[in-house]
N, C-alpha and C positions, 0 to 999 in steps of 0.2 A: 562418241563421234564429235570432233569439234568440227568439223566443216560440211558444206553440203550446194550441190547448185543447184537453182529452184526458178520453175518457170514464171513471166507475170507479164500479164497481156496490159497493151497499152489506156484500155477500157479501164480497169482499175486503179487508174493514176486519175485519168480521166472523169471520173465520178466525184472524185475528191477524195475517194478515200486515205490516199500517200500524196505527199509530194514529192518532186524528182528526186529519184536515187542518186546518188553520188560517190563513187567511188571513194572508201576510206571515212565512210559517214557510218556513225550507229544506229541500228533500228532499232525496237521493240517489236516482232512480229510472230505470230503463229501461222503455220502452215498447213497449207491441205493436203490430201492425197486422193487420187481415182486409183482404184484398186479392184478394176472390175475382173483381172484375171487373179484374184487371187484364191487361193485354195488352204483348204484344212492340212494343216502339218504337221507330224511326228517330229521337228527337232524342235528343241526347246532352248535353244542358246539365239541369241541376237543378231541377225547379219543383215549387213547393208554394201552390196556390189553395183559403183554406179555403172549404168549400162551405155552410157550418153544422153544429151541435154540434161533434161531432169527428169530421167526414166532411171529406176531400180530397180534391182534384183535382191529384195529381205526374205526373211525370216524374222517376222516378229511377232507380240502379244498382243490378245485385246483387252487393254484398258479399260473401256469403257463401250457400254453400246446399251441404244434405245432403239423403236421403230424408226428414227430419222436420221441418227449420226450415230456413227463410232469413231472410236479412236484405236489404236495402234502405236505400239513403242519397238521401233527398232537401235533405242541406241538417241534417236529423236523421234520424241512423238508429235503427233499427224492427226488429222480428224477426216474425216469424209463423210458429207452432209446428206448423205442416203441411206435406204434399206440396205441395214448390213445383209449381209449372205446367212441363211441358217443356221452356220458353223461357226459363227461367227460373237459368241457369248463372251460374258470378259470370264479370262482367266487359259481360252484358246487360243492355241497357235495357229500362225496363217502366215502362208510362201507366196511366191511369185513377183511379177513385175510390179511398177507402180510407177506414177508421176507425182511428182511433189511440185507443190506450187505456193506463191505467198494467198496468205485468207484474204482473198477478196474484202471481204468486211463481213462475212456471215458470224466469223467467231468472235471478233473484236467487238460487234456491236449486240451481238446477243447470244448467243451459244455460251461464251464463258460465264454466264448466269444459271448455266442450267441445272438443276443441283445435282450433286455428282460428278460433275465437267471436272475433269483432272487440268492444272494453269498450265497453258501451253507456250504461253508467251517466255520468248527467249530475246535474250538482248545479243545482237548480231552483227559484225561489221562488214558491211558491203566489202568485199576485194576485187571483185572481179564484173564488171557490164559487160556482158555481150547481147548484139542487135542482129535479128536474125532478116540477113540478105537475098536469102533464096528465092529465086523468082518468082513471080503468080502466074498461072496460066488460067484458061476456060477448062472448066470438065461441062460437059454436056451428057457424059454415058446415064444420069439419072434420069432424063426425060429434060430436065431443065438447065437453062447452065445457072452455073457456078464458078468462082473465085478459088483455087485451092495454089497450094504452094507444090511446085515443081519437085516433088521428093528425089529425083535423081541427080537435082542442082544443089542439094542441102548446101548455106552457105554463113557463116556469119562475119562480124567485125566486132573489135572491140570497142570498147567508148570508155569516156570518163563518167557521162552522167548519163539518164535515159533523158528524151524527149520526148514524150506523147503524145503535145498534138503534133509534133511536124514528123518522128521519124516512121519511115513507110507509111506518109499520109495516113499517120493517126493509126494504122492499124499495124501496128509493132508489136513485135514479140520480142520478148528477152529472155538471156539468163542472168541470174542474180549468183557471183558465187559470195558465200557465207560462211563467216568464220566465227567461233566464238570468242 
């Protein structure tokens, strides 16, 4: 796989950990994945079907796994800093959806220490910002309200560069697409 779009919330620019993405800039970065549907799989070859934003459809290997993180190779490997699943041993296969996202800082600042860590860092050139526009509304159905985004208004814009404190008052969502 030479490309791939990958979500990153305005909070992690915010921290320090990056500064502003820019369109046609290099990064250095590893990536995460929530892989909570994913499941034990009989194929054994590599796939990666994007599904929209930074949601997929793989078949990939485990890599690597402890009680706190695994990793995952579809082509790009990925880490997800949780109890893996049972099934979930290196040298097993595993299907289903998945989000991929840039590492916060969990792997950059200590995970790639850990021994056994397979180097996830890939050198990558921003092509593509998108700022995601979709409206906010109140949810109250929990008992309490809430902030959530209007999922029937899904909406974005492109950009040249992200902004994090100012676009969507600081709480901005993106995608990043990425190419090798």
């Amino acid at each position: 796989m030479n490309g791939i779009v990958v979500g990153l919330n305005a909070w992690i620019i915010q921290d320090g950990n990056y500064e502003e993405f820019i369109r046609g800039e290099p990064h250095r970065l590893a990536l995460e994945f929530n892989g909570s549907a994913l499941t034990s799989s009989d194929k054994r070859e590599m796939q990666c079907k994007h599904k929209g934003t930074s949601r997929y459809e793989v078949v990939a290997k485990v890599i690597f796994s402890t009680p706190d993180v695994w990793v995952i190779d579809f082509g790009i490997k990925v880490y997800c800093e949780s109890r893996p699943p049972w099934f979930a041993t290196v040298g097993q296969w595993v299907q289903g959806e998945v989000w991929i996202g840039v590492d916060p800082f969990f792997y950059k600042e200590r995970l790639h220490r850990m021994p056994g860590m397979p180097d996830l860092f890939v050198d990558w050139f921003v092509t593509e910002i998108q700022l995601e526009t979709t409206p906010w509304i109140e949810d109250a159905s929990a008992g309490r309200t809430m902030m959530m985004r209007d999922s029937g208004r899904e909406a974005w814009i492109e950009k040249a560069m992200t902004d994090a404190w100012n676009d969507d008052s600081g709480r901005a969502e993106y995608l990043l697409s990425l190419s090798k």
